[in-house]
C-alpha positions as CSV (number, residue, x, y, z in Angstrom):
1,X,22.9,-24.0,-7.7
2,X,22.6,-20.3,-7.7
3,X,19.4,-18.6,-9.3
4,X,20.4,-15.7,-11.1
5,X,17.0,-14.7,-12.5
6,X,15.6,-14.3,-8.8
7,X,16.0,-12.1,-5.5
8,X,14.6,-13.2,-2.4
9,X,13.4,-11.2,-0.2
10,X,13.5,-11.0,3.4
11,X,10.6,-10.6,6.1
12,X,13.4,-9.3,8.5
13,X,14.2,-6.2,5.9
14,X,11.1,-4.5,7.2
15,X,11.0,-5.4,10.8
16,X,11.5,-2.0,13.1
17,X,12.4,-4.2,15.9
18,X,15.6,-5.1,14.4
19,X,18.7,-2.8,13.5
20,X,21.0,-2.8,10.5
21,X,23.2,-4.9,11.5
22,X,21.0,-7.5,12.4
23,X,19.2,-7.1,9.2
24,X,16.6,-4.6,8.7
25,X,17.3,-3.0,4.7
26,X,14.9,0.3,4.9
27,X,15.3,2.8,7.2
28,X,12.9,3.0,10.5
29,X,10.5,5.5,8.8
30,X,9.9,3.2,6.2
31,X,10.0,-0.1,8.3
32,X,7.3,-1.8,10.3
33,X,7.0,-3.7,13.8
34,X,7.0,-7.1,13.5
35,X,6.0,-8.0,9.7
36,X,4.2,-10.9,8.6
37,X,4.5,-12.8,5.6
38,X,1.3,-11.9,4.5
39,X,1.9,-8.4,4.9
40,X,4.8,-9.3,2.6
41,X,2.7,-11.1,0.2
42,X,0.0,-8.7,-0.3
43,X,2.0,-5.8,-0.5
44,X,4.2,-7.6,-3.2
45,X,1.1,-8.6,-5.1
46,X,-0.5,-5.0,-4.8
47,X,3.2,-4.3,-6.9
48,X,2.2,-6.8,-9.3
49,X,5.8,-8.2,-8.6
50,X,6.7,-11.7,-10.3
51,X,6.3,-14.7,-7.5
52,X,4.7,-17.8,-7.2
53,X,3.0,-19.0,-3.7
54,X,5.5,-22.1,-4.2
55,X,8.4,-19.4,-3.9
56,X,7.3,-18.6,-0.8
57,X,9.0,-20.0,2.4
58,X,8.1,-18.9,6.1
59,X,9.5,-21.5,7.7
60,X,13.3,-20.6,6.9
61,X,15.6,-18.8,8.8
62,X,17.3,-15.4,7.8
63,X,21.5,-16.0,8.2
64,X,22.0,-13.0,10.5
65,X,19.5,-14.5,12.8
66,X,19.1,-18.3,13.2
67,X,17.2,-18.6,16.2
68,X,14.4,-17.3,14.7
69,X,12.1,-18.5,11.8
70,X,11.6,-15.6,9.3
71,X,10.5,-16.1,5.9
72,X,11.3,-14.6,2.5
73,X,9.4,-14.8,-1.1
74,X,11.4,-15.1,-4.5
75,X,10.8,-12.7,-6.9
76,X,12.0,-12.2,-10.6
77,X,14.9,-10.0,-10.8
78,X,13.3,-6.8,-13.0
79,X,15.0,-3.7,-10.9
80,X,17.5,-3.0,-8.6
81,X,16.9,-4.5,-5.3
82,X,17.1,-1.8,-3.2
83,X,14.2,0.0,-5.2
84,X,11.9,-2.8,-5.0
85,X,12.5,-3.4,-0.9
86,X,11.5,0.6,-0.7
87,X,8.2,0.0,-2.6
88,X,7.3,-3.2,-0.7
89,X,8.1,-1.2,2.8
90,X,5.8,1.7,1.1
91,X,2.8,-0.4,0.6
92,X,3.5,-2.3,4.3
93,X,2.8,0.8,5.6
94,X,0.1,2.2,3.8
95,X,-1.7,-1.3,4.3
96,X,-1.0,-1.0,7.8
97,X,-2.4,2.5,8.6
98,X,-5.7,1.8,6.2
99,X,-6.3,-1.3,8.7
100,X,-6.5,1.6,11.8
């Protein structure tokens, strides 16, 4: 059954490793190597987007790769997608480069 009042998310969307065809949603400025879920996870709470840590999966696999185990959080739908991926690769970053 399909959850209308949700988007997931994908750990992949950031990853600079990958291109767009494979999956990555912001552009390579905006993307980082090899994203973790709790990268995703405290960048999405820093938002004060709308998840649960039971809507949280990093064991699944995105479609576009199979081989791989990826992960992806579920958030309440609010804005458009596209705008919320942008803020989360945003804060990725910033967390990242206050960590060097």
């Amino acid at each position: 059954m399909k959850d209308y009042d949700h988007q997931i998310i994908w750990l992949d969307y950031f990853n600079k490793n990958l291109s767009r065809k494979k999956g990555r949603k912001v552009g390579k400025g905006n993307s980082v190597y090899d994203p973790t879920m709790q990268e995703l996870i405290a960048a999405s709470k820093t938002l004060d987007l709308d998840f649960s840590e039971e809507e949280t999966n990093n064991q699944a696999r995105y479609p576009r790769r199979a081989f791989v185990k990826s992960g992806y959080i579920m958030i309440s739908k609010k804005e458009k997608k596209s705008a919320i991926i942008n803020q989360i690769a945003k804060m990725m970053i910033e967390t990242r480069q206050q960590k060097h």
